[in-house]
N, C-alpha and C positions, 0 to 999 in steps of 0.2 A: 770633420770626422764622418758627416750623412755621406758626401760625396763617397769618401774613401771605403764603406761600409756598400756602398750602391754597385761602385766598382768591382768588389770583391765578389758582389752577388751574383752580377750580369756576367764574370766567367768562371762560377760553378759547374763543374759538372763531376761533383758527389753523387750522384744518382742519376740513372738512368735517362731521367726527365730532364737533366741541365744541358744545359746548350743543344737542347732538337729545337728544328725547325719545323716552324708550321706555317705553311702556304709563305716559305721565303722568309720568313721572320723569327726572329731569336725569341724561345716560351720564356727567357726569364722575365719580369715585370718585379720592379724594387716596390716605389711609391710614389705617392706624387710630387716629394721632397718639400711638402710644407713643413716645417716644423713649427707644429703649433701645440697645444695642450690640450686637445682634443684629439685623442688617436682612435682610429675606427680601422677595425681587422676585421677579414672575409676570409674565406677557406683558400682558395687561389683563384688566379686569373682566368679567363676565357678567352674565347680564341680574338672576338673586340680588343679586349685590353691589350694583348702580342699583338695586334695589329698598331694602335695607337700610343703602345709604349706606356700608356696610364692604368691604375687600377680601378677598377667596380666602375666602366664607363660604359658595360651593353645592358641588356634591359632590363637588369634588378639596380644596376646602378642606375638607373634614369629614373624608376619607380623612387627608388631610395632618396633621390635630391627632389623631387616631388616633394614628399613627405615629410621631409627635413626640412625643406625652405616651406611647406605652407604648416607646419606643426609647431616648429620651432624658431626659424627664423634664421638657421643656420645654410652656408652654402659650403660648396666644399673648400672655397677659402678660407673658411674657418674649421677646416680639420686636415689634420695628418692620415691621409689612407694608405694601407699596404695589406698584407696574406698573412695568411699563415705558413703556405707554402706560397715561394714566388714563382712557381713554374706551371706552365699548363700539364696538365694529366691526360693523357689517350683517351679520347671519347669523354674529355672531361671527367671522368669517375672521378670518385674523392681519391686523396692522396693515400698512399701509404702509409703503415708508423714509420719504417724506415723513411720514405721522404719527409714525413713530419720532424722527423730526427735529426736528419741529415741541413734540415732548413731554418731547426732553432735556432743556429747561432745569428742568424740574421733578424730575425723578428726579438731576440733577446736584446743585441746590438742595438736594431731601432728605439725600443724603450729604454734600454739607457742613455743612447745619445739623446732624444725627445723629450723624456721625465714625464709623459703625457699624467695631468692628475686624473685624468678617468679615460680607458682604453673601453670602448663602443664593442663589442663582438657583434658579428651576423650572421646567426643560424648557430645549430650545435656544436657542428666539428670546431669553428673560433673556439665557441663557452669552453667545450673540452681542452683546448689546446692550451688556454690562458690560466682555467681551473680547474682543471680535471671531472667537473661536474656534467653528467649526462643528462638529457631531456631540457631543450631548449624550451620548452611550452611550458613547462613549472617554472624556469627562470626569465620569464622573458620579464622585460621590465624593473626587473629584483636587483637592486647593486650587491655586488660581492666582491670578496677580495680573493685576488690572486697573491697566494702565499710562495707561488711560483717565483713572480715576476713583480710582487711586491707594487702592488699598483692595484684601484679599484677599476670593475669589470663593469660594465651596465651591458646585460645580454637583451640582444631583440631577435625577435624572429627572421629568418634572412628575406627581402625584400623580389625574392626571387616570382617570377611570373604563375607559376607553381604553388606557391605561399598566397600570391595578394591575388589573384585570378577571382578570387569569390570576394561579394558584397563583403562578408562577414571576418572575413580572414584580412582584408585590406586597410578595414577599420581598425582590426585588433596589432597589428600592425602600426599605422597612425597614432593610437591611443598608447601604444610602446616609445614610440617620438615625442608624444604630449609628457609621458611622464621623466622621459628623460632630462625636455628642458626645465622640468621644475626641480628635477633632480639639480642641475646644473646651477642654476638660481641661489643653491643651497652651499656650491662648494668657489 
């Protein structure tokens, strides 16, 4: 059913952003077809991830498995990663509502095929997309439920270069990892 749901994804073009090409390479990106019970969502791909076909693999994702493997002890073989939106966006901007729209069915699909018991957001536009709750810095850390998607959320801050660049923000960060894996402990 992942495959068939992957396939369906990779020749979207519901919106403007499906099926362009950037520097020769197709913006869609599914996930990394682990199905594991750890699902971890990002807002969309970068132009790294169209290039190597995986998600959250340039520099917020390298920070990200940093912080996971020295915090928690997780790698990404022990999680399910995919978007919000699976397509690149021009000049990277965030996505649309219509592209967030037009891209649910995909990220609604992965969680039902997956069942993940706890879905990881990164950064606000995830939080928003999974709970409709605004301000990633009040929830970072904070488990919630998506009455959406019927699944529990642990929001972190997005591991973006941007984000962890400072002493103090890299830690708060870290310390969003730390609390997760006790969260995890728990379920």
């Amino acid at each position: 059913m992942l495959a068939e749901l992957e396939k369906k994804c990779l020749s979207c073009n519901k919106c403007a952003i499906g099926q362009q090409k950037i520097d020769g390479c197709l913006s869609n990106v599914f996930s990394n077809m682990n199905p594991t019970k750890i699902m971890v969502v990002g807002q969309n791909p970068g132009k790294e991830e169209i290039k190597q076909r995986t998600p959250f693999i340039g520099i917020s994702g390298k920070i990200f498995d940093e912080c996971m493997l020295e915090h928690s002890g997780l790698t990404r073989e022990d999680l399910y990663i995919c978007n919000s939106v699976s397509c690149f966006t021009p000049e990277n901007r965030k996505p649309t509502e219509f592209e967030f729209t037009q891209c649910s069915e995909f990220l609604k699909g992965q969680i039902e095929i997956i069942k993940p018991k706890v879905v990881i957001t990164l950064g606000g536009v995830a939080l928003r997309v999974m709970t409709g709750l605004n301000g990633i810095t009040k929830f970072h850390a904070l488990p919630q439920y998506s009455t959406k998607y019927k699944v529990i959320v642990f929001p972190l801050l997005h591991p973006s270069p941007l984000n962890t660049n400072r002493p103090d923000k890299k830690l708060e960060f870290c310390n969003g990892i730390k609390a997760l894996k006790k969260y995890l402990e728990t379920i």
